[in-house]
C-alpha positions as CSV (number, residue, x, y, z in Angstrom):
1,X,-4.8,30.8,-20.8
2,X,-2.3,28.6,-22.9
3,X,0.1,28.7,-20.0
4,X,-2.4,27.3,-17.9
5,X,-3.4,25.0,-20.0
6,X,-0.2,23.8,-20.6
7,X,0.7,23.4,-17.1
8,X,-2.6,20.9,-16.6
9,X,-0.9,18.3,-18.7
10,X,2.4,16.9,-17.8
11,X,2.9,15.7,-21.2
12,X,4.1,19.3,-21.9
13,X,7.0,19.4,-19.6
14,X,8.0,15.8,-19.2
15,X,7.9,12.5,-20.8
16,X,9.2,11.6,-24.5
17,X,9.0,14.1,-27.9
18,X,8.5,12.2,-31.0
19,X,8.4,14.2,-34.5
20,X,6.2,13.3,-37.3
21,X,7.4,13.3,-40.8
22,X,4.7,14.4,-43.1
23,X,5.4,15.2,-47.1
24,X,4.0,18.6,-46.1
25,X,6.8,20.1,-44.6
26,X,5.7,23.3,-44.0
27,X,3.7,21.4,-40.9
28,X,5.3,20.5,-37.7
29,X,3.4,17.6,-35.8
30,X,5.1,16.1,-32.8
31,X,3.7,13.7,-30.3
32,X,4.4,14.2,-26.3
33,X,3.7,11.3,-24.1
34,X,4.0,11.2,-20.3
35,X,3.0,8.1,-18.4
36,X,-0.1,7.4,-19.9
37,X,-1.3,10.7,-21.2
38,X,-0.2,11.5,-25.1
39,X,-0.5,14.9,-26.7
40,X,-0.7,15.5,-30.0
41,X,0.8,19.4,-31.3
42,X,0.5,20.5,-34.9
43,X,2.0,23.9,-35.7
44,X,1.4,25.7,-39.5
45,X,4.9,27.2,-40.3
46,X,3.3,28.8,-43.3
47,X,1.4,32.1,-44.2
48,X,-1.0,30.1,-46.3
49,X,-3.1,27.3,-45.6
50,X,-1.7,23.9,-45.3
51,X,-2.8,20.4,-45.9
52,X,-1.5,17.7,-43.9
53,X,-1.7,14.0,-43.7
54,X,-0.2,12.4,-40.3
55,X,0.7,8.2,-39.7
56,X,-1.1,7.6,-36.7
57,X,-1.6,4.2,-37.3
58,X,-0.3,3.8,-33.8
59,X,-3.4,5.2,-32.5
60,X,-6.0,3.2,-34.5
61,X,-9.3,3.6,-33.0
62,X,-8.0,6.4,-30.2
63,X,-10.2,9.5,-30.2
64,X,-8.4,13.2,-30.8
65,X,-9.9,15.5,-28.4
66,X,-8.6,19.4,-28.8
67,X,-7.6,20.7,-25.6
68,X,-8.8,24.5,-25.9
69,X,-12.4,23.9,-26.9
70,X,-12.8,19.7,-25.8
71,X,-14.1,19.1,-29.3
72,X,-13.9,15.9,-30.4
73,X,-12.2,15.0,-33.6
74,X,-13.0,11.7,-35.7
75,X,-11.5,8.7,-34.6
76,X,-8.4,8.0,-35.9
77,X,-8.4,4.7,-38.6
78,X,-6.3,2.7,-40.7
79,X,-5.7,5.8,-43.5
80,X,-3.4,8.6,-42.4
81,X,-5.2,11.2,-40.6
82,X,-5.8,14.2,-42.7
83,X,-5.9,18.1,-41.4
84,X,-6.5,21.5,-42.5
85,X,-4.4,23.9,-41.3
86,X,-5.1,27.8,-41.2
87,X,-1.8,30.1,-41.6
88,X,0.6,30.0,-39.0
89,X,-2.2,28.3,-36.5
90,X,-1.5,25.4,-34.2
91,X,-3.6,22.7,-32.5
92,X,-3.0,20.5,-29.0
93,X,-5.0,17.2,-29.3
94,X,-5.1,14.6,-26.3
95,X,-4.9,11.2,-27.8
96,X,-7.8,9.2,-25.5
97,X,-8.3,5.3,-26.2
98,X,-10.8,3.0,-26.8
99,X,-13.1,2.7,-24.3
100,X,-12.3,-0.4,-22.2
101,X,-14.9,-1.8,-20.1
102,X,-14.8,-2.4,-16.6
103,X,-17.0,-5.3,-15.5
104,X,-19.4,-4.5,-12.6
105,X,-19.0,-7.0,-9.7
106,X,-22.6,-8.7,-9.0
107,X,-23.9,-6.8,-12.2
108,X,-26.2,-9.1,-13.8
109,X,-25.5,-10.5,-17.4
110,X,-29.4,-10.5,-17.7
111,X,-30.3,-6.8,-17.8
112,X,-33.1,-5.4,-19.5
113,X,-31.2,-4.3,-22.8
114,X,-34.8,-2.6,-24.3
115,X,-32.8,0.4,-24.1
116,X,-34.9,3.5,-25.0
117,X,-33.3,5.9,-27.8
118,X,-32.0,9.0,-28.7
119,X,-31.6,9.9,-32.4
120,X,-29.2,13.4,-32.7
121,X,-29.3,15.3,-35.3
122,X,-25.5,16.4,-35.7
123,X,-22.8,15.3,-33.5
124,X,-22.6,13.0,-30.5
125,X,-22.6,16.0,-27.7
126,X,-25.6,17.0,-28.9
127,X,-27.7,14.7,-26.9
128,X,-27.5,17.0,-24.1
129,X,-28.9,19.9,-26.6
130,X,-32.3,21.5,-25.3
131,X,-34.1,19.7,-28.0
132,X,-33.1,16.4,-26.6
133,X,-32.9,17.5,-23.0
134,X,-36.9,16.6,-22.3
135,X,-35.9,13.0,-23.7
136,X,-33.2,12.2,-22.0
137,X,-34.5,13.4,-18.4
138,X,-38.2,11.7,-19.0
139,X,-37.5,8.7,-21.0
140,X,-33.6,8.0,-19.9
141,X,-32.7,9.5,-16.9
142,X,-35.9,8.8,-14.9
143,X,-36.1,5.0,-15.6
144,X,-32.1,5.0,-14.8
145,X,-31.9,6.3,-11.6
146,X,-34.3,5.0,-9.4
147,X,-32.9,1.6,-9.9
148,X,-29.3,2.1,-9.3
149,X,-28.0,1.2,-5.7
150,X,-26.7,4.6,-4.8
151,X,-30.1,6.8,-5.4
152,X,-31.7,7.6,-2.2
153,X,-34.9,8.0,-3.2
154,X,-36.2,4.3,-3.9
155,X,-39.7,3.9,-3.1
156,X,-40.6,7.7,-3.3
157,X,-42.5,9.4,-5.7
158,X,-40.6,11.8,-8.2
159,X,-42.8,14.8,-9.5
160,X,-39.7,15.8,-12.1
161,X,-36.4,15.6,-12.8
162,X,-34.3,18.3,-14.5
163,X,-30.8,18.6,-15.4
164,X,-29.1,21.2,-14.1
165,X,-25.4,22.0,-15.2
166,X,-22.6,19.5,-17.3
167,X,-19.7,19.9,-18.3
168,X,-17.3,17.9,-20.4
169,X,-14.2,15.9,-19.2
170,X,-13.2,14.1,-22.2
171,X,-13.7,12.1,-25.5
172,X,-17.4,11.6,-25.3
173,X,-17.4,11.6,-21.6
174,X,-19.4,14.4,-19.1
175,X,-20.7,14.7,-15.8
176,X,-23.9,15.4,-15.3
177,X,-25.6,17.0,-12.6
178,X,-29.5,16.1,-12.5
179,X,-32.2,17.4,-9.9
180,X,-34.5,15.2,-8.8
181,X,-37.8,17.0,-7.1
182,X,-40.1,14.4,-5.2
183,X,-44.5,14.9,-4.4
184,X,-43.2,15.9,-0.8
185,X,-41.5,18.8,-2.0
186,X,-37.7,18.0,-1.3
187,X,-35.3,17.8,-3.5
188,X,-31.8,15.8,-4.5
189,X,-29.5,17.0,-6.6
190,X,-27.2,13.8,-8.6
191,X,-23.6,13.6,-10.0
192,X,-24.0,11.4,-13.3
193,X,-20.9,10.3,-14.5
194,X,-21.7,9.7,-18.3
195,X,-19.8,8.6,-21.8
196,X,-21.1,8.1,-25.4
197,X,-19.0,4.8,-27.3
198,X,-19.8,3.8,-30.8
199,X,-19.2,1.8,-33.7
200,X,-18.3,-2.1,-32.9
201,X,-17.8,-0.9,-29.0
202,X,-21.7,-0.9,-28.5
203,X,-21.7,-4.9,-29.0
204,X,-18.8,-5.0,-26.3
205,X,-20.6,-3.1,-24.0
206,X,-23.9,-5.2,-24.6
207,X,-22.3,-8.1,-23.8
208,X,-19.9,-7.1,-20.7
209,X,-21.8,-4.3,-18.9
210,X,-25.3,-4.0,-19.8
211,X,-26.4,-2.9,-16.3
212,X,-24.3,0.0,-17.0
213,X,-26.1,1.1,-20.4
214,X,-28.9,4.1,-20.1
215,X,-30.0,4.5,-23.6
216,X,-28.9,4.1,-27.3
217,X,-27.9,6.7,-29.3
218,X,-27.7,7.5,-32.8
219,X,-26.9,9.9,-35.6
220,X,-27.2,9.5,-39.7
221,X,-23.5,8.5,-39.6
222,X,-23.7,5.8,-37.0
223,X,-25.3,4.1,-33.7
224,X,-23.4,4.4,-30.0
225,X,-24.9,3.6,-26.6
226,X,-24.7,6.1,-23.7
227,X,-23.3,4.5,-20.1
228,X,-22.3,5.1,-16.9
229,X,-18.6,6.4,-17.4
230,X,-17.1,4.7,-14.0
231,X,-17.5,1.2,-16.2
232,X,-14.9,2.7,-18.5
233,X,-11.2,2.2,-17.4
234,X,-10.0,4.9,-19.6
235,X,-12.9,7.2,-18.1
236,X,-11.1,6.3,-14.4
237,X,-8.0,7.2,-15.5
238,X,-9.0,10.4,-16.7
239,X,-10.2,11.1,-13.2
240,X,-7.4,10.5,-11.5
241,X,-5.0,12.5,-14.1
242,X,-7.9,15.2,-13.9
243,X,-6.4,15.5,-9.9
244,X,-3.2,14.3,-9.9
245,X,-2.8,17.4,-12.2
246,X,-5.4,19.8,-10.5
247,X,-7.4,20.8,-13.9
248,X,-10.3,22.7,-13.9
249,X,-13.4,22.9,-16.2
250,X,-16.0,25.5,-17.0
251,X,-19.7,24.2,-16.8
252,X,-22.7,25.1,-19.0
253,X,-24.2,27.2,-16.1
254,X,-21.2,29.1,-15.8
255,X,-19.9,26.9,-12.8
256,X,-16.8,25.0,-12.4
257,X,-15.4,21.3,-11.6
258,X,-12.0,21.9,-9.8
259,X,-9.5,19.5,-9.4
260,X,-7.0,19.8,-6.3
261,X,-4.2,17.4,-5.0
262,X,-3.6,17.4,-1.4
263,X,-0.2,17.9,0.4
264,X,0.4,14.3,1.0
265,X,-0.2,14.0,-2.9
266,X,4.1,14.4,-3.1
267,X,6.6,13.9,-6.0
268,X,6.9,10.1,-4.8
269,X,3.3,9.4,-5.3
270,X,3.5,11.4,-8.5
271,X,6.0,9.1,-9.7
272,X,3.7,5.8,-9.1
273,X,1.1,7.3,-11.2
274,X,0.1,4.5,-13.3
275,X,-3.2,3.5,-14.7
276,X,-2.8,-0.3,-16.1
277,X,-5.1,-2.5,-13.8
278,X,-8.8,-0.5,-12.9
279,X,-11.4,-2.3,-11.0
280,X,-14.5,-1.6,-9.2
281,X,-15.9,-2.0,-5.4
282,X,-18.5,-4.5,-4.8
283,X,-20.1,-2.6,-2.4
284,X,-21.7,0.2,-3.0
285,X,-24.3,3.2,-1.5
286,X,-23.7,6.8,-1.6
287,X,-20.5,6.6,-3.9
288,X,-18.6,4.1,-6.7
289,X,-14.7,3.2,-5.5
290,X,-12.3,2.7,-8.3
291,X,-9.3,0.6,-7.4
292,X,-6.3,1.9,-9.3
293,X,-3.4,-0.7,-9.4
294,X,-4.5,-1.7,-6.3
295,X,-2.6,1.7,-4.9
296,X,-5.0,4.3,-5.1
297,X,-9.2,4.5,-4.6
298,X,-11.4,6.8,-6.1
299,X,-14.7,7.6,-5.0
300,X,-17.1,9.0,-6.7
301,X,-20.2,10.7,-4.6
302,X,-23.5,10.4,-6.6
303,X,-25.6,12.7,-4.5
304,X,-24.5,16.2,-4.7
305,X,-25.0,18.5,-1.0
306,X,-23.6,21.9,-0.9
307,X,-20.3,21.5,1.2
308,X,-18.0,19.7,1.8
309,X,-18.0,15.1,2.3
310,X,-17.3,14.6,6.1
311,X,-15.4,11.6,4.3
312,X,-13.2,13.9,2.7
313,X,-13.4,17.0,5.1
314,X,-12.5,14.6,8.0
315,X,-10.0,12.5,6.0
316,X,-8.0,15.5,4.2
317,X,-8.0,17.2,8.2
318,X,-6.4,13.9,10.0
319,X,-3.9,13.6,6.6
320,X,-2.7,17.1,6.7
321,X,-3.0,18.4,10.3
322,X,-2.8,15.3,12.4
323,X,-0.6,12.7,13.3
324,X,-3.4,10.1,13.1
325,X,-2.3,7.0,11.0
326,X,-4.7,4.2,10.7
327,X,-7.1,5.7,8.0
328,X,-6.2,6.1,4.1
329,X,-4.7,9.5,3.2
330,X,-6.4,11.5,1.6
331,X,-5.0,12.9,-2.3
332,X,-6.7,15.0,-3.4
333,X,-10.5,15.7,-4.7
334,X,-13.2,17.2,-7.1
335,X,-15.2,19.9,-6.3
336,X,-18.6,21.3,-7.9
337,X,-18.3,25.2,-7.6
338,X,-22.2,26.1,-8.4
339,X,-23.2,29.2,-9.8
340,X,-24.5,30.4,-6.7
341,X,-21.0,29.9,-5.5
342,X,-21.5,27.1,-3.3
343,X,-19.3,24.2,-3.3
344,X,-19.8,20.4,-3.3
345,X,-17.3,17.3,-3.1
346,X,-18.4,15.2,-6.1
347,X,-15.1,13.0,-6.1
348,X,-12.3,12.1,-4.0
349,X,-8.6,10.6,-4.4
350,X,-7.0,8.2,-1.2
351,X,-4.2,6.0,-0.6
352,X,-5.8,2.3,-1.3
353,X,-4.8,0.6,1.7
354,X,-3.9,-3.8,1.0
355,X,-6.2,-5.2,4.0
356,X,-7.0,-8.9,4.7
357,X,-11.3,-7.6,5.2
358,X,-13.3,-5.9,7.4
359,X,-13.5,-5.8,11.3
360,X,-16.9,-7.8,11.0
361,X,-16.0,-10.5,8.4
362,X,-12.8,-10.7,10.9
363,X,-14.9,-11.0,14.1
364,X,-16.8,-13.7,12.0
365,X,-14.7,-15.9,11.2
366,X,-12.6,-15.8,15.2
367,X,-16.4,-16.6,16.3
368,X,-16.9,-19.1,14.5
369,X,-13.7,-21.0,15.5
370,X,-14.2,-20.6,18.9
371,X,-17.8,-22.0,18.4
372,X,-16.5,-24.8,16.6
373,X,-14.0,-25.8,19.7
374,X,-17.1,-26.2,21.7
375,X,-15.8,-25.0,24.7
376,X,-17.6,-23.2,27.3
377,X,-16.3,-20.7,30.1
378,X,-17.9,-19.7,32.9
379,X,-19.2,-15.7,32.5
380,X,-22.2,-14.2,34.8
381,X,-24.6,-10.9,33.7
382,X,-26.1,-11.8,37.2
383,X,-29.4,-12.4,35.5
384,X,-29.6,-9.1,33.9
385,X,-30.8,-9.9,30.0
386,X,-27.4,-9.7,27.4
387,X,-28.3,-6.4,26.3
388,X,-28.4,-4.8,29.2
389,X,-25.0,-2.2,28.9
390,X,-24.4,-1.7,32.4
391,X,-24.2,-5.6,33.0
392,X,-21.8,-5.8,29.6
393,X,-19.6,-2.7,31.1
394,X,-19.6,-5.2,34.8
395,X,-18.5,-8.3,32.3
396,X,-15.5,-6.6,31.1
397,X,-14.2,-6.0,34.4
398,X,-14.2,-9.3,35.4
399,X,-11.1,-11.5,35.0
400,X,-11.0,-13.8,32.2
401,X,-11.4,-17.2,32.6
402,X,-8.5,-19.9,32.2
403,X,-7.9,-20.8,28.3
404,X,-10.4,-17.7,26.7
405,X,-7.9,-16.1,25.7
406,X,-6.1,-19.6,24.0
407,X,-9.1,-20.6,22.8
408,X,-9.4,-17.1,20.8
409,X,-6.2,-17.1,19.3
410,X,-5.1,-13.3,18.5
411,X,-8.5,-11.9,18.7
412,X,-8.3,-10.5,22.0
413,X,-5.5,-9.0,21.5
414,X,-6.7,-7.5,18.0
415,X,-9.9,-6.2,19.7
416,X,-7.8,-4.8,22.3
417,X,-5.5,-2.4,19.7
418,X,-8.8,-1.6,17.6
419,X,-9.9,0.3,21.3
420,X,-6.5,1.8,21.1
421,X,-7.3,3.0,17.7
422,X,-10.9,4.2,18.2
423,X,-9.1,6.0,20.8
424,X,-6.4,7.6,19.1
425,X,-8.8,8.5,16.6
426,X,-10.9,10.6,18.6
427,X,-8.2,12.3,20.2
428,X,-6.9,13.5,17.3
429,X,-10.2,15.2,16.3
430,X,-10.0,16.8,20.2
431,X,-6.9,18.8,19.5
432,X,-7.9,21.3,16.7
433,X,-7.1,25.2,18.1
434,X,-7.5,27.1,15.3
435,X,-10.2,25.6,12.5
436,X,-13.7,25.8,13.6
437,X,-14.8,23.3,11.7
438,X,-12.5,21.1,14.3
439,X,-12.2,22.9,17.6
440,X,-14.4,20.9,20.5
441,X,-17.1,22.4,21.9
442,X,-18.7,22.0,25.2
443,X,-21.3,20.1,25.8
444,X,-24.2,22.7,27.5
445,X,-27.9,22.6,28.1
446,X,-29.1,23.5,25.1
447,X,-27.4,20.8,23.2
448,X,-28.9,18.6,25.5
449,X,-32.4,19.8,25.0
450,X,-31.8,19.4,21.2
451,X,-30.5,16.1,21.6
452,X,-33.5,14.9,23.1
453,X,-35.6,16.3,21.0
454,X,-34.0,15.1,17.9
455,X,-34.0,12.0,19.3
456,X,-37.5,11.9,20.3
457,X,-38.6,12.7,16.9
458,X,-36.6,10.1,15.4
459,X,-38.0,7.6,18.0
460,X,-41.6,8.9,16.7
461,X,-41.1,8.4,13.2
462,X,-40.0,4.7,13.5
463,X,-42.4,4.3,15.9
464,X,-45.2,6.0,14.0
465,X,-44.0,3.9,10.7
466,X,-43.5,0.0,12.9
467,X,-47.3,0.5,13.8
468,X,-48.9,1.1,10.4
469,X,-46.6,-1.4,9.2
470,X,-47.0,-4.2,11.9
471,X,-50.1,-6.2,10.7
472,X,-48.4,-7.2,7.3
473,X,-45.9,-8.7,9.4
474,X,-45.6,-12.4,10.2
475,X,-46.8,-13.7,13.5
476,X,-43.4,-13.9,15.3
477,X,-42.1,-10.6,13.8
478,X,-45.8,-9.0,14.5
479,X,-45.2,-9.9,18.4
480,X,-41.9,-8.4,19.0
481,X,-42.5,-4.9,17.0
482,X,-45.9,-4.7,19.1
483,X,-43.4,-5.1,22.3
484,X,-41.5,-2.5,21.0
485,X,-44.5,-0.4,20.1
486,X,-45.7,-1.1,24.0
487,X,-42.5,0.4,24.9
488,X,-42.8,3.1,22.9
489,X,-44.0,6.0,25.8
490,X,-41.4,4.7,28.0
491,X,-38.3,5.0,25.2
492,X,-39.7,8.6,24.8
493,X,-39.5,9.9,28.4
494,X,-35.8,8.2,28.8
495,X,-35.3,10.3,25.9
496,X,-36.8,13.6,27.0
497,X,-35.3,13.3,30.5
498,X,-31.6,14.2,28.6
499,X,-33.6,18.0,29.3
500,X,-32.8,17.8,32.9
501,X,-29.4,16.3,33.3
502,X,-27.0,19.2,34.5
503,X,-23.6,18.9,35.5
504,X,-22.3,17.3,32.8
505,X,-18.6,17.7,31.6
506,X,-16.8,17.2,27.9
507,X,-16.8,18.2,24.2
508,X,-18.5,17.6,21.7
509,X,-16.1,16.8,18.5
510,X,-16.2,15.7,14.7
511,X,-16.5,12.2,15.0
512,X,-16.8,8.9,12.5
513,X,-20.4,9.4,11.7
514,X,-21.0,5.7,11.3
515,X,-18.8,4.0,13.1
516,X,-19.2,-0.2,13.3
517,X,-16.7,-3.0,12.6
518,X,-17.5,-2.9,9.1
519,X,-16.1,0.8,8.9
520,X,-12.4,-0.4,9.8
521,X,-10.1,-3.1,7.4
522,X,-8.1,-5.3,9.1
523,X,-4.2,-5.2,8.1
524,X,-1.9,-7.8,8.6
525,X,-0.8,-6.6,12.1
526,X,-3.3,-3.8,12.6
527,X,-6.6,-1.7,11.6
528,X,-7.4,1.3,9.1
529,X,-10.2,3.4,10.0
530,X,-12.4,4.2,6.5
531,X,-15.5,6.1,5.3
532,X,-16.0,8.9,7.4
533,X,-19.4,10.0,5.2
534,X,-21.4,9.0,8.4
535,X,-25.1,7.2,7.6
536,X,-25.8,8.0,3.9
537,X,-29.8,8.7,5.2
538,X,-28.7,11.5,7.1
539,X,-29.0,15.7,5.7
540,X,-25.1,16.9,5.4
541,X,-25.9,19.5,8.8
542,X,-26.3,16.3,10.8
543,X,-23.6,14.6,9.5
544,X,-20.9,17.4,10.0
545,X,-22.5,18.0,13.3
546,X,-20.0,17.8,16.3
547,X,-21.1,15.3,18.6
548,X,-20.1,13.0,22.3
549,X,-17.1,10.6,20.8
550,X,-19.4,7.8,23.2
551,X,-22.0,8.5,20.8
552,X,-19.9,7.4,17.3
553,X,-18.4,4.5,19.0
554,X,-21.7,3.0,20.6
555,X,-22.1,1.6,16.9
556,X,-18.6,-0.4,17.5
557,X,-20.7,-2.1,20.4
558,X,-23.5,-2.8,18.8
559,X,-22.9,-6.2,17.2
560,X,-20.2,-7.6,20.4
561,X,-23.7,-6.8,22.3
562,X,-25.8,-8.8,19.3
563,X,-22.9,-12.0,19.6
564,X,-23.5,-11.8,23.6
């Protein structure tokens, strides 16, 4: 166990030794450091026990967390830190810092900071005791969720919430996985990323991320604020050393949290591991990204599914087994071994890719240039309406007029190699021979009768919900969803007749998921391919499902068809 232990830090092997000099000599204390991680080892040379007073002054306000049991020891102060010592016994601190908040882009300054509270009796960890569990699922954990961006329930009513399984990563900081049970009967299962600060942090984290806060906290000694951990850049870091390193933790349920790297995670990598500068995405649904140094990205899935993200199943497959490279390699990744055995991705490690925006913010601003030149050409649909597909596929074979593609600048062009990339992509999710989870598989009648019927019941349940929705509508709006509503029986039997088509060719493959200009970031000479999680609404079945390529990409067509 100490071998293993040993090899989850790096500190042990590499990095700087510094020996402490206490007036006890009969105690060795050293301190390791290794980038940014910093053990602390003190051994008893002695048959009796020893007292011991160590000059950490270095360390003020750092938090002593032994390795074997996670137990937080008191933070360390201006007075030279004191310890008890048994006969010949040793102990292996990590050294974790203040917490450092990171700012929430578009958080609001003005959140509700009636925080409810928790008052422990004991230490800090005891909040997620059973005698405080009912409090913190009721009065925290159910006002918390429902308002954060990534919880998919909004709008639903929950019948009860329960937390499930935790386990603890750090000083004062666990994840938390919490079941949420709705009046419908289904359920969601949640990956809460949570830390405890105290003392003069809690005014700190008032003031810079109060959107971020859940609930005070308090014991007889002193008060602290529980918050989302991913607003803590010394929280991040531990994530990424947690993978980087491949460490593994034990959960109350007698699950585990396992950390792997991938192949592509290699010594060069290893050596740019630095955690100085952490920042968060703006834009957030299913998962949080944590920019590291602007060289690495973390995401962290909130809703836990048994098996594996398409984002990182799909990513980790074109890193390690393709030659495919316009997405973000994938690292390495976290994954939530259940007691039933069952596995989950509840985190993931990429390559952070330097891009200039999106595909749409790039289309955006080309457009409106060439609006602002005021230019027209001559292009016919042959009075067919702009949305009709067959009419857009007849466009594109005509020739271009004389000065679109001046008057576009480089867009063409750039268009052109993002369909060379779409392709490319695909193909290299044809190719697999060996993994089933990747081979192609042909496209037969049955798949066709279950394609039309899964797309007739989706067509029926926005259908069924436009209708009892239309008469709160506004008069404009109100007239084109009853068109659509007229169309209804018609959009059904287009849909139904997929049952009879025969004679079809091709494969069915993994494919994007969710595929549409803002899924791919515009480098300075080409495109990256991202986010492979496919639409967040969608069960994890449907979203691993192999499906027609034509169908992924028909999403990249969507808005050229909206700007025609």
């Amino acid at each position: 166990r100490l071998i293993s232990l040993r090899r989850q830090y790096k500190a042990f092997g590499k990095g700087t030794i510094e020996f402490l000099r206490p007036e006890n000599r009969t105690v060795l204390p050293y301190i390791r450091r290794y980038k940014g991680e910093v053990i602390l080892a003190v051994a008893n040379l002695s048959r009796f026990v020893q007292p011991v007073e160590l000059d950490l002054s270095e360390f003020r306000g750092w938090t002593p967390v032994e390795l074997i049991g996670h137990t937080d020891f008191p933070m360390i102060g201006d007075l030279p830190y004191f310890l008890t010592m048994g006969p010949h016994s040793f102990v292996w601190f990590k050294l974790e810092p203040l917490t450092k908040p990171i700012k929430v882009p578009g958080g609001s300054g003005g959140a509700d900071l009636n925080l409810p509270s928790l008052d422990l009796a004991g230490g800090w960890d005891n909040f997620l005791r059973q005698e405080y569990r009912y409090q913190l699922e009721q009065d925290v954990l159910l006002t918390y969720m429902p308002r954060q961006r990534w919880f998919r329930g909004k709008g639903r009513e929950i019948s009860s919430l329960h937390i499930t399984d935790w386990t603890k990563l750090g000083a004062g900081f666990f994840v938390v996985f919490a079941s949420v049970t709705y009046e419908d009967g289904d359920e969601e299962s949640y990956s809460l990323p949570l830390k405890i600060a105290k003392g003069e942090l809690v005014d700190t984290l008032m003031a810079e991320i109060p959107e971020s806060l859940l609930c005070r906290v308090s014991t007889s000694k002193e008060n602290g604020v529980l918050f989302d951990a991913l607003s803590d850049r010394t929280a991040c870091c531990d994530l990424f050393t947690i993978i980087a390193n491949g460490r593994s933790f034990a959960t109350t349920a007698k699950g585990r949290l396992i950390a792997y790297r991938s192949d592509a995670f290699q010594k060069d990598k290893e050596r740019e591991a630095e955690c100085d500068e952490v920042r968060r995405l703006s834009v957030e649904q299913s998962n949080t990204s944590i920019i590291l140094n602007d060289t690495f990205i973390i995401k962290s899935f909130r809703r836990v599914e048994k098996g594996p993200s398409p984002d990182m199943e799909i990513g980790r497959y074109l890193t390690e087994s393709t030659s495919f490279a316009n997405m973000a390699p994938v690292l390495g990744a976290i994954d939530y071994q259940q007691p039933d055995r069952s596995s989950s991705t509840v985190a993931m490690l990429q390559v952070f890719e330097k891009n200039q925006g999106d595909g749409w913010g790039f289309t955006m601003k080309h457009l409106a240039d060439f609006l602002q030149n005021r230019q027209t050409f001559p292009l016919s649909l042959r009075g067919s309406p702009s949305t009709n597909t067959a009419a857009l596929l007849k466009l594109a074979e005509q020739a271009r007029p004389a000065g679109l593609e001046e008057s576009l600048g480089d867009y063409l062009a750039a268009i052109e190699q993002l369909g060379v990339r779409t392709a490319e992509f695909h193909l290299a999710l044809s190719r697999e021979k060996r993994d089933r989870n990747f081979t192609p598989e042909p496209i037969t009648p049955t798949y066709l009768v279950s394609l039309a019927d899964a797309f007739t019941a989706q067509a029926q349940q926005s259908l069924g919900m436009l209708t009892s929705r239309s008469a709160s509508l506004n008069e404009e709006v109100q007239e084109q969803a009853n068109a659509v509503i007229a169309a209804g029986p018609d959009l059904l039997r287009r849909f139904q007749a997929l049952r009879e088509l025969s004679g079809i060719g091709g494969s069915r493959i993994r494919c994007h998921g969710d595929y549409h200009l803002g899924q791919v970031l515009r480098t300075d000479d080409d495109f990256i391919l991202i986010d492979f999680e496919g639409e967040p609404i969608r069960s994890l079945a449907e979203r691993r499902r192999k499906q027609s390529p034509p169908v992924s990409y028909t999403h990249l067509t969507l808005p050229t068809k909206r700007i025609v």
